[in-house]
TILORO-471766 format. One record per residue (C-alpha): y, z, x; residue number from 0. Coordinates in pm, whole numbers, plus 50000, padded with zeros to 5 digits. Example, Ala and Ser with C-alpha at 12.3 -4.5 7.8 and 13.67 -1.06 7.14 Angstrom:
<mikols>
<Y=49550; Z=50780; X=51230; nr=0> .
<Y=49894; Z=50714; X=51367; nr=1> .
</mikols>
This chain:
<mikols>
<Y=14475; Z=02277; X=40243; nr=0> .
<Y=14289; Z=02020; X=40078; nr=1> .
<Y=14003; Z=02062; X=39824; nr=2> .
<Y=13597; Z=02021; X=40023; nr=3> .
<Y=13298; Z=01834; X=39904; nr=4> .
<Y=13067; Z=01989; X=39660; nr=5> .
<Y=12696; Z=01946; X=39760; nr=6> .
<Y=12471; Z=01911; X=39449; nr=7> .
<Y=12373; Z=02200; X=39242; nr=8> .
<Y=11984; Z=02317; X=39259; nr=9> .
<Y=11704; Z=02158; X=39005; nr=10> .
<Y=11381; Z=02391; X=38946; nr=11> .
<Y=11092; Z=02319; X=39244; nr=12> .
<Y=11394; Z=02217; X=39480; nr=13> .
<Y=11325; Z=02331; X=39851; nr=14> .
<Y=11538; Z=02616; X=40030; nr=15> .
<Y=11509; Z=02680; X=40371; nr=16> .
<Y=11586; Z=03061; X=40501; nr=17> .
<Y=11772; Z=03088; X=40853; nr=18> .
<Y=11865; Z=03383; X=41116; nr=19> .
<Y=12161; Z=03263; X=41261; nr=20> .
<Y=12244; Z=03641; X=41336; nr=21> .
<Y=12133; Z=03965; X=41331; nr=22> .
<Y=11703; Z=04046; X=41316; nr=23> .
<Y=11574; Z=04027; X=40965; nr=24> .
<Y=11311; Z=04308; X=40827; nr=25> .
<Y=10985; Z=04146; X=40758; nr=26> .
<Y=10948; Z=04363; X=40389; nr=27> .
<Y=11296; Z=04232; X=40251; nr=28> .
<Y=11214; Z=03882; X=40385; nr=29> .
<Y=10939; Z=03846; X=40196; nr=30> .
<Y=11065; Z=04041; X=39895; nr=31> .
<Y=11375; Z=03810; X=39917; nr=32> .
<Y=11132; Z=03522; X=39933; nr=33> .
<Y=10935; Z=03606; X=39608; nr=34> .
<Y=11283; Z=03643; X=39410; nr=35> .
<Y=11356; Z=03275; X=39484; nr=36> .
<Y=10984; Z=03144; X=39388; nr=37> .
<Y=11091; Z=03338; X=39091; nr=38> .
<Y=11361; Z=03101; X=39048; nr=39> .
<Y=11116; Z=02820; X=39085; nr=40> .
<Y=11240; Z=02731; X=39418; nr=41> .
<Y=11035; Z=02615; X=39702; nr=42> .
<Y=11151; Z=02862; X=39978; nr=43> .
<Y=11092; Z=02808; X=40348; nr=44> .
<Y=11086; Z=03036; X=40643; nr=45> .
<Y=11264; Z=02904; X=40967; nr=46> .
<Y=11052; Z=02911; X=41243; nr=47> .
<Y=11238; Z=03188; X=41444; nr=48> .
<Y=11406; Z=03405; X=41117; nr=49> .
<Y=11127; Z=03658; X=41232; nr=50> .
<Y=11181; Z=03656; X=41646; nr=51> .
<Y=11379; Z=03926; X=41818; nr=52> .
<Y=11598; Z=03895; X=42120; nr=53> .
<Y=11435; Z=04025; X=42426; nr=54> .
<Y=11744; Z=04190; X=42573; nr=55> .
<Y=11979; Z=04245; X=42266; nr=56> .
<Y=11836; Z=04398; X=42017; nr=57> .
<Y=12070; Z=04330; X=41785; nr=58> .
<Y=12010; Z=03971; X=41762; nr=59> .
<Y=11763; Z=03769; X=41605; nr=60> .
<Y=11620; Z=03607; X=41867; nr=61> .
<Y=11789; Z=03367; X=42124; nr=62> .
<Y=12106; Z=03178; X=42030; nr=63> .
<Y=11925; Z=02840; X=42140; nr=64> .
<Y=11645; Z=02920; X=41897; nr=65> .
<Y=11851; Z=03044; X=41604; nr=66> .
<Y=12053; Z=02749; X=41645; nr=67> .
<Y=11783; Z=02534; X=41649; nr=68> .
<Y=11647; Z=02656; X=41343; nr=69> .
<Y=12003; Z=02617; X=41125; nr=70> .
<Y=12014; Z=02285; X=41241; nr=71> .
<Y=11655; Z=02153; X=41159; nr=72> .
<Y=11670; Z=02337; X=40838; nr=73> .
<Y=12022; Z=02141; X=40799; nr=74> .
<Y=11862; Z=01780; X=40932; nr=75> .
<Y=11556; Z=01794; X=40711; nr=76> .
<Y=11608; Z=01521; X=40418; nr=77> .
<Y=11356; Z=01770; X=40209; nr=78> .
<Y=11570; Z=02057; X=40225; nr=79> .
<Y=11832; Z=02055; X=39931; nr=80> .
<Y=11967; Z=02403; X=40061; nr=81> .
<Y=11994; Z=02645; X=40338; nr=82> .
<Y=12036; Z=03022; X=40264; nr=83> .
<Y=12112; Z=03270; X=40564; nr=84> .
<Y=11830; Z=03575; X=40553; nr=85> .
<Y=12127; Z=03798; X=40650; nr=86> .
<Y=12457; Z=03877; X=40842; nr=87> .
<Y=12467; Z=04124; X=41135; nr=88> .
<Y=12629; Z=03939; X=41465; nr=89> .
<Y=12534; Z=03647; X=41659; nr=90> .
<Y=12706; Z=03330; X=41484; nr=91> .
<Y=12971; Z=03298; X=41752; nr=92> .
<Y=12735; Z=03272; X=41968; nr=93> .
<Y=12511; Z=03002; X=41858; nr=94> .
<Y=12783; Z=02807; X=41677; nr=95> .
<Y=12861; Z=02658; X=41964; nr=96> .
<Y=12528; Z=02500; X=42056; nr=97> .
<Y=12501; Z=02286; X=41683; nr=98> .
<Y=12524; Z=01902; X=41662; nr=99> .
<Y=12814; Z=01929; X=41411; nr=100> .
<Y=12751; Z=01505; X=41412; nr=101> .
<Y=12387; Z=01474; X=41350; nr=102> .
<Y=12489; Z=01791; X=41085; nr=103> .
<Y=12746; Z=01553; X=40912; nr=104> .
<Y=12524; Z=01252; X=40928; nr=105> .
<Y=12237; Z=01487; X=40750; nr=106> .
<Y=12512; Z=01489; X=40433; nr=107> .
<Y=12645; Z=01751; X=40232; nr=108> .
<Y=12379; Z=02062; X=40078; nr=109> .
<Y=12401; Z=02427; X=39958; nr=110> .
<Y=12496; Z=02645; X=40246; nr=111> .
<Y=12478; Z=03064; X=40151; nr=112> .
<Y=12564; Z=03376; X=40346; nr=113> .
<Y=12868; Z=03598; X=40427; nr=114> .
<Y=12938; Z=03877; X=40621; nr=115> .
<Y=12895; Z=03715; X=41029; nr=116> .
<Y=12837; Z=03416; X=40849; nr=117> .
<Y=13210; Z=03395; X=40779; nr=118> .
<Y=13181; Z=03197; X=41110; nr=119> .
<Y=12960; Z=02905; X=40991; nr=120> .
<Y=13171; Z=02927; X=40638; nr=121> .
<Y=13473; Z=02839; X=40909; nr=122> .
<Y=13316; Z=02550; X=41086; nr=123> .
<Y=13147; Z=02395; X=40798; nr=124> .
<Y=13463; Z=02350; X=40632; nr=125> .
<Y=13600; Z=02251; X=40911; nr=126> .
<Y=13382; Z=01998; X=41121; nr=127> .
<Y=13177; Z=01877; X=40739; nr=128> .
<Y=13447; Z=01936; X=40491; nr=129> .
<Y=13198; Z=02056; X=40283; nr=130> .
<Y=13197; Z=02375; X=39997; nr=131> .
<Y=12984; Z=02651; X=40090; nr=132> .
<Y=12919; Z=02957; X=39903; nr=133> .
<Y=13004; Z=03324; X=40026; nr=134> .
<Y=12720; Z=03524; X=39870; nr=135> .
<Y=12411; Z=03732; X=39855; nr=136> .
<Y=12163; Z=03650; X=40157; nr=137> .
<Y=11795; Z=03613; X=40117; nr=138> .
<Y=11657; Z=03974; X=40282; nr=139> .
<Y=12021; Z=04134; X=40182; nr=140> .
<Y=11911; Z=04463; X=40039; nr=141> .
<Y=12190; Z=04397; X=39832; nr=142> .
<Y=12057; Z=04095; X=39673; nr=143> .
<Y=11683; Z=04183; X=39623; nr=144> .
<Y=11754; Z=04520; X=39490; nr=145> .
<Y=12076; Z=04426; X=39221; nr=146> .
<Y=11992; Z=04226; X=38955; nr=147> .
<Y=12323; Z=04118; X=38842; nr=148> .
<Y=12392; Z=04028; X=39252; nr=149> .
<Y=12078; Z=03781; X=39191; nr=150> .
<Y=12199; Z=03652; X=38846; nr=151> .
<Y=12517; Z=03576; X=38966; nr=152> .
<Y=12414; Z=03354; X=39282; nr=153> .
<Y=12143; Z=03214; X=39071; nr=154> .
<Y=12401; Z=03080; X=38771; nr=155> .
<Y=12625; Z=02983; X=39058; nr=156> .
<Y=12324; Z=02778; X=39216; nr=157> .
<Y=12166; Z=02623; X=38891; nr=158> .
<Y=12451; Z=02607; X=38625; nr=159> .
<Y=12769; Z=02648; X=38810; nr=160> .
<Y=12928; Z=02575; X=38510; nr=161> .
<Y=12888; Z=02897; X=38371; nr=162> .
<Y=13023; Z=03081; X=38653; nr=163> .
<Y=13413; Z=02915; X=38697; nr=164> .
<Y=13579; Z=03212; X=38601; nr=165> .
<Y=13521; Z=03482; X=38817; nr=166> .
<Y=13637; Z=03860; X=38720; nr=167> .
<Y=13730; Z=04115; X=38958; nr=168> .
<Y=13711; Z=04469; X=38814; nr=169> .
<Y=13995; Z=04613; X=38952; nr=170> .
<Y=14377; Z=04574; X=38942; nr=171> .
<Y=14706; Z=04389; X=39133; nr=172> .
<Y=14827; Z=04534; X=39387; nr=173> .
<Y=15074; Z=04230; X=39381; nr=174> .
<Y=15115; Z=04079; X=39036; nr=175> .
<Y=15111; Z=03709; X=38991; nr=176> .
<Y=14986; Z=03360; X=38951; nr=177> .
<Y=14899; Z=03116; X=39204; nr=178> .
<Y=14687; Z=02814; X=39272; nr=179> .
<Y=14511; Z=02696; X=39600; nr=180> .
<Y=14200; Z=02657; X=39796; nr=181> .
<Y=13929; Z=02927; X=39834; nr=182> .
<Y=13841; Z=03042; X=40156; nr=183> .
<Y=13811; Z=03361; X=40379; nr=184> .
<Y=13509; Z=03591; X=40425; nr=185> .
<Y=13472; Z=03900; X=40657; nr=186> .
<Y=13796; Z=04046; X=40792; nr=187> .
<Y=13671; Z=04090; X=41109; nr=188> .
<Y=13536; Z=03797; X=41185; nr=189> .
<Y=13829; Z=03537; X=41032; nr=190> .
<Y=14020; Z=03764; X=41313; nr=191> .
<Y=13758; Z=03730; X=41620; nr=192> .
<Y=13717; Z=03306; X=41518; nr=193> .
<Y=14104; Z=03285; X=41569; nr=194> .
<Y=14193; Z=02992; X=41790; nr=195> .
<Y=13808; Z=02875; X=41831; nr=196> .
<Y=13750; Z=02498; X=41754; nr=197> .
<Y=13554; Z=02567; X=41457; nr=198> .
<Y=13806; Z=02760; X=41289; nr=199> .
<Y=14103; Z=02688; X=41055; nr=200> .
<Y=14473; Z=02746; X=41257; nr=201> .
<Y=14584; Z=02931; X=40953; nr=202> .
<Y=14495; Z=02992; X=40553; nr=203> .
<Y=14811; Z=02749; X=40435; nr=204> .
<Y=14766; Z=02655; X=40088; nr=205> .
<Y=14427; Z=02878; X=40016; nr=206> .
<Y=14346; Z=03153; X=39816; nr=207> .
<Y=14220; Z=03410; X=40100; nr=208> .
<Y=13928; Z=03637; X=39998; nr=209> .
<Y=13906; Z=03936; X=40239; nr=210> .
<Y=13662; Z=04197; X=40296; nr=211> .
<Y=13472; Z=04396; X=40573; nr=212> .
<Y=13185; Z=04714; X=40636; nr=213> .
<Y=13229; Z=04953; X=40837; nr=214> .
<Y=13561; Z=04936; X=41003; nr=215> .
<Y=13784; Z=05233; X=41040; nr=216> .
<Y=14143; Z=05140; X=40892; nr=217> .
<Y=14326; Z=05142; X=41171; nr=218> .
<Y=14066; Z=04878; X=41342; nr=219> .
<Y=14171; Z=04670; X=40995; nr=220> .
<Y=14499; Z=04765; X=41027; nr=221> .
<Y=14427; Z=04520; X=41407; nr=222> .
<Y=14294; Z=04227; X=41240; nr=223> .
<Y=14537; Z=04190; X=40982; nr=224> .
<Y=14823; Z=04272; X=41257; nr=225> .
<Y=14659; Z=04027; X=41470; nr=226> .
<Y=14630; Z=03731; X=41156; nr=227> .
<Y=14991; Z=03800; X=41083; nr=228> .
<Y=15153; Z=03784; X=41447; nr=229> .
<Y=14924; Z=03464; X=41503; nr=230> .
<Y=15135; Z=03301; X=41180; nr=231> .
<Y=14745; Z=03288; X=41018; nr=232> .
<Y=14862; Z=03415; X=40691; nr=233> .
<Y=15173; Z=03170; X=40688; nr=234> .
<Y=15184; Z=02940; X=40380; nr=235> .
<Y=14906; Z=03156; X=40186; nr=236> .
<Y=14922; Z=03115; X=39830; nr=237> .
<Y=14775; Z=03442; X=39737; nr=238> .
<Y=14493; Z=03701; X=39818; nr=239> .
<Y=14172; Z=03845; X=39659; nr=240> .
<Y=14023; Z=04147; X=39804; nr=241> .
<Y=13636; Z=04260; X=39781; nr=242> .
<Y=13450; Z=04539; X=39900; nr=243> .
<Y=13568; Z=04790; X=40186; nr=244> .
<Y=13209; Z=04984; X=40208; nr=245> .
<Y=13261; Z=05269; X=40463; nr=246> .
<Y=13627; Z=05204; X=40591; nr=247> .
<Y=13732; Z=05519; X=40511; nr=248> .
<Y=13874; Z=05633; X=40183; nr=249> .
<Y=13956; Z=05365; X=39964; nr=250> .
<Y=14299; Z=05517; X=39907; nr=251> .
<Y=14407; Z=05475; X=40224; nr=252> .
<Y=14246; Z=05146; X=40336; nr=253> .
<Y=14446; Z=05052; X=39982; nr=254> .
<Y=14741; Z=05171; X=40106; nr=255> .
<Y=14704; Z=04968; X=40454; nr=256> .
<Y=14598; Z=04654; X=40275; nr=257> .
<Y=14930; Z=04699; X=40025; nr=258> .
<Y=15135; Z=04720; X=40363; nr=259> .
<Y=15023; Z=04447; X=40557; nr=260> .
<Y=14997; Z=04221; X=40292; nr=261> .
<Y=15221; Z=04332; X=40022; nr=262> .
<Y=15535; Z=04125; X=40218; nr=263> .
<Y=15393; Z=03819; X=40153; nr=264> .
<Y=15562; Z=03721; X=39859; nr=265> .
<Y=15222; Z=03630; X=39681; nr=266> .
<Y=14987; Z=03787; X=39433; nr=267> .
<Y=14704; Z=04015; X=39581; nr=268> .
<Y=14436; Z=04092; X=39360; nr=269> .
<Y=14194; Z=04391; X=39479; nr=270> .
<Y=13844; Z=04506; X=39398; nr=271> .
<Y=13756; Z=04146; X=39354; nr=272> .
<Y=13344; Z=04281; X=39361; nr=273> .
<Y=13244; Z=04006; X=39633; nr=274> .
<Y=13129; Z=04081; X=39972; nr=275> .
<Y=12914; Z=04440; X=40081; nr=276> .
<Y=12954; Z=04607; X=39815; nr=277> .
<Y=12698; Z=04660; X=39515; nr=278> .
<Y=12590; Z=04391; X=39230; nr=279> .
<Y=12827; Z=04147; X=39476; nr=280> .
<Y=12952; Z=03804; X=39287; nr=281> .
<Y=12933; Z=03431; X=39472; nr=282> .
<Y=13263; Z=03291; X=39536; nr=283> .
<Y=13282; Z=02942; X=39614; nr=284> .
<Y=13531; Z=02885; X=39946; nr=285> .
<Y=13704; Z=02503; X=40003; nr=286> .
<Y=13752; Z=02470; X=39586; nr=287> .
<Y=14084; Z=02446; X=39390; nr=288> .
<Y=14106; Z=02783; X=39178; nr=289> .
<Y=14396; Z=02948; X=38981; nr=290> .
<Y=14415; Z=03341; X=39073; nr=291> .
<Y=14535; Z=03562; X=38754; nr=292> .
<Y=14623; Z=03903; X=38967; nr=293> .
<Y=14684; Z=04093; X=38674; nr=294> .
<Y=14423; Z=03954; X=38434; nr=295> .
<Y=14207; Z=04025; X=38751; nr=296> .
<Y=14030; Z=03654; X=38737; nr=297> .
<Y=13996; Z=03340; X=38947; nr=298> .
<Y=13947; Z=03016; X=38764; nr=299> .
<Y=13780; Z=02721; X=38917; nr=300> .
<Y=13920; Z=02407; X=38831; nr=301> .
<Y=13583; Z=02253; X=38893; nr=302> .
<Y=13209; Z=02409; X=38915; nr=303> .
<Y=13124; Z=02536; X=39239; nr=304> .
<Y=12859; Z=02294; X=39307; nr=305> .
<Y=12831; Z=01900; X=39175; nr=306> .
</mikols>
């Protein structure tokens, strides 16, 4: 797995745009997100659908034609130095489909923030732009406009990534070791439902997989990681950081699933890496060259996150 291009870290008064590409996004955090980044001295603005709701599915944020339309034109537009997703939910896979991943590439490289469904678009813009994106806090996240040290973290990340390339996890190995790679990964879940799409990688070879998920029962995790491992996904992984398992059952046991489907690997697994749903959540760079200390509990970027 080869190292991705960095887009260019943030300046004070550069321009952010703030997307939907899934679920529907609560007006009060929106705008609440929205005054955190003017905070920043950013220049934040609001996609023309991030507010619409699907007629039929409720669960979306409006139509997949509109919310792709709106990543894309935020994407396009020369003024825009970054895009930030307002939040996760579902509805990437089904809007991913409808981008023009060549006018995308042609727009060249720029921030790109989200996780959770955006694990998706993490996927295919490694993939079809070879470009470093940044699995973090999401613009009307309750997690990010309510945690400070959730905002401090994506904002060092954003505007001096070079005080942010050692990342520290607070908890322990479950496998002890060393090992050097590629970041990528994102929402359990999802790397398991983008299997064999075109947007998504055949397998984690040579990467450093972060994992995490909300709200799955273990034997449902117990699925996806069966289903990675049959498919050969995790072959040639060079090791494994774990985040946040917020209500998947007691951690002891989800522990105890994770150390069995992963522990025969045959490469360090680091857990409670503090990145994905879980409170005061760090920014982890995916598509960059890192060193994983399982037992010191840190990830070391070789280079800053962003250029």
């Amino acid at each position: 797995m080869k190292e991705l291009l960095r887009p260019a870290r943030l300046a004070p008064g550069a321009r952010v745009a703030v997307v939907a590409p899934s679920g529907p996004v609560p007006e009060a955090r929106l705008e609440a997100g929205l005054d955190l980044l003017r905070g920043w001295d950013l220049d934040p603005v609001v996609a023309p659908h991030v507010l619409d709701r699907h007629g039929e599915f409720d669960y979306l944020a409006g139509t997949d034609p509109d919310r792709a339309a709106d990543l894309q034109a935020a994407w396009c537009d020369p003024s825009v130095d970054a895009v930030l997703c307002a939040r996760g939910g579902y509805g990437v896979q089904r809007m991913v489909d409808l981008l023009d991943w060549e006018a995308m590439r042609a727009a060249g490289p720029k921030v790109f923030v989200g996780f959770s469904d955006i694990t998706a678009l993490h996927e295919a813009f490694a993939v079809r732009l070879g470009l470093v994106t940044l699995h973090g806090p999401m613009a009307a996240g309750i997690d990010f406009i309510k945690n400070a040290r959730a905002q401090e973290h994506l904002k060092a990340t954003l505007f001096a990534p070079e005080s942010v390339r050692t990342i520290a996890s607070g908890g322990a190995a479950l496998v002890p070791g060393r090992a050097r790679g590629v970041t990528l990964g994102g929402c359990l879940s999802l790397l398991a439902a983008d299997l064999g799409t075109p947007h998504a990688r055949p397998c984690a070879h040579g990467g450093l997989l972060c994992l995490e998920d909300v709200g799955e029962e273990t034997y449902r995790l117990d699925r996806c990681l069966t289903q990675l491992l049959r498919a050969g996904w995790f072959d040639g992984v060079r090791g494994v950081l774990l985040g946040s398992w917020e209500q998947c059952g007691p951690y002891d046991k989800v522990r105890a699933l994770l150390l069995d489907r992963l522990g025969g690997l045959g490469v360090p697994v680091a857990e409670e890496f503090g990145f994905g749903h879980g409170e005061g959540a760090s920014t982890i760079p995916f598509g960059v060259t890192a060193e994983l200390d399982a037992e010191a509990g840190t990830l070391t970027l070789d280079e800053p996150a962003l250029r």
